[in-house]
C-alpha positions, 0 to 999 in steps of 0.5 A: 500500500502506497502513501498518498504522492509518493512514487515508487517504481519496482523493477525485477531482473533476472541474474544468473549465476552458474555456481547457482542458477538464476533467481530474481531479485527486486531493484527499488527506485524510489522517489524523493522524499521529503524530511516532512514525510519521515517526520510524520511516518517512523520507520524501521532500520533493518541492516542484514549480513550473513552467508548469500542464497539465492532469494534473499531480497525477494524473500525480504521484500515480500515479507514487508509486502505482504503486511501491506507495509512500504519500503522507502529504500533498499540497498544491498551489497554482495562480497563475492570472495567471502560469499556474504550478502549485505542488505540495508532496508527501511520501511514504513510500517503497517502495525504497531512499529515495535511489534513489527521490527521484533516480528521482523527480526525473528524472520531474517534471524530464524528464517533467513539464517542472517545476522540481523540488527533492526532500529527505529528512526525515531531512535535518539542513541545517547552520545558520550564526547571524549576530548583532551584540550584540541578543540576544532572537533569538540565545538564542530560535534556539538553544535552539529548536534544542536543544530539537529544533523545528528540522529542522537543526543550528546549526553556528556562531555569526558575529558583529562583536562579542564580546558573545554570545561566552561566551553561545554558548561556553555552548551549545556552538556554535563563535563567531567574532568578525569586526569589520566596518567600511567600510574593512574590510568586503569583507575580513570578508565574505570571511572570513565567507564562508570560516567558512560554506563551513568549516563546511558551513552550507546555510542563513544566519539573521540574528538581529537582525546589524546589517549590511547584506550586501553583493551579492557576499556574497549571491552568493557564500553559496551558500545562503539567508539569512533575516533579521528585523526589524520591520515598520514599514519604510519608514515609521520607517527608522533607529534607534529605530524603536518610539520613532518608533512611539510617537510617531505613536500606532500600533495595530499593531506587527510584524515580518517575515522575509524572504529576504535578497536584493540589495535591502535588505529586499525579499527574498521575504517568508516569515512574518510577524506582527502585536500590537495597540498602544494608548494605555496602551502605553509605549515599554518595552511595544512594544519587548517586544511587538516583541521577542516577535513577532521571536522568534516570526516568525524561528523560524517562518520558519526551520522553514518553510525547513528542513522544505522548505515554501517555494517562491519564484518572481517575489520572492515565496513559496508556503508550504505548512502 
């Protein structure tokens, strides 16, 4: 059943495959859509991945079909080395939209076999920031937030120095100030810890915190945690890095947001961007350029996340647009 001005146009195609033999699967085209349209109609997230099999999007979209409910997107993806199927669907329900996204979750999981995450566009996931004294990305988040770009809501602001302090008080935001040094850093993680579990936060972002987290905090979070930086690890490791880059003449600066895992810096990478460098830039120029790609790169990453666009499987991602 459609809503009423809103075109959708399905398309079904054969695709065959020797190993398999040909099924059909469906190609969504959806119109436009406009943010008033989701405002008033709350829809489910679902994000699948698991072993592919033929039938797989037929089997989901008419499931939906089938309880008069309407997709407004689709998007699938097939890593062919590893034979896994990737699906991002959402859809505007018929019933009552928990009992729907439960009754779905059951079928992907039981029936389909699929690793199955389901959310609710109406989520608003609680944020913790994380920020040492390095400020562009601290204000660029929260204000974002403010402005109403982010899925979620900032809980609370943890850092290990007081600098950003009245700043965050500015906003409204609860701050805590938790000293970390090597005597003392398995006790400040631990009250880390306690702040997040406090404050209900189901996502960790790293605004340029200057600590590294220790494997039993990661392990012990109970959420993802994002982190930024530049991209010129590993080849300029250490502090100042975009003085190291000037001085071997590079032509391309960037940065990297990646999901903090107990390898430093080789979670699963989720956005990541690039500016071009040449000789009439000077120091001052690639740390602006930097900063602006950081910004952009950590928001970006961070709205991916909380509008459940990423799947991660064998230390990377799947992200859907």
């Amino acid at each position: 059943m459609m809503a009423e001005g809103f075109e959708s146009d399905i398309h079904c195609e054969a695709i065959g495959k020797a190993a398999r033999g040909a099924f059909a699967i469906a190609a969504l085209r959806i119109g436009p859509i406009s943010s008033r349209f989701f405002m008033t109609n709350p829809t489910i997230i679902a994000l699948l991945h698991g072993p592919d099999q033929p039938g797989l999007v037929s089997r989901v979209s008419s499931w939906i079909f089938l309880r008069g409910s309407n997709i407004v997107h689709a998007d699938q993806h097939e890593d062919p080395e590893a034979e896994i199927f990737f699906q991002r669907i959402e859809w505007i329900p018929s019933g009552p939209i928990k009992d729907e996204a439960a009754s779905f979750e059951a079928f992907a999981t039981k029936e389909l076999g699929m690793s199955t995450r389901v959310a609710l566009s109406t989520d608003r996931p609680k944020v913790a920031l994380f920020v040492s004294k390095i400020e562009h990305c601290f204000h660029d988040t929260i204000l974002r937030f403010r402005s109403g770009e982010m899925s979620g809501e900032l809980a609370c602001v943890v850092s290990n120095h007081e600098d950003l302090a009245k700043d965050a008080k500015g906003y409204g935001l609860p701050f805590y100030h938790v000293p970390v040094t090597k005597a003392n850093k398995a006790e400040a993680e631990a009250e880390q810890l306690r702040l997040v579990h406090q404050h209900g936060a189901e996502l960790i972002v790293m605004a340029r915190y200057m600590q590294v987290l220790s494997d039993q905090f990661l392990a012990e979070a109970g959420c993802p945690v994002i982190n930024i930086h530049h991209s010129f690890l590993p080849a300029f490791a250490g502090g100042r890095p975009y003085h190291q880059a000037h001085s071997r003449g590079v032509k391309l600066i960037g940065a990297t947001a990646h999901y903090a895992t107990a390898d430093l810096d080789e979670g699963p990478i989720i956005h990541q961007d690039v500016a071009r460098i040449n000789h009439r830039n000077a120091v001052p120029d690639l740390i602006r350029k930097g900063r602006d790609l950081e910004k952009s790169v950590f928001a970006q990453a961070i709205r991916l996340h909380l509008e459940n666009r990423i799947l991660v499987y064998n230390n990377k991602t799947v992200v859907f647009d």
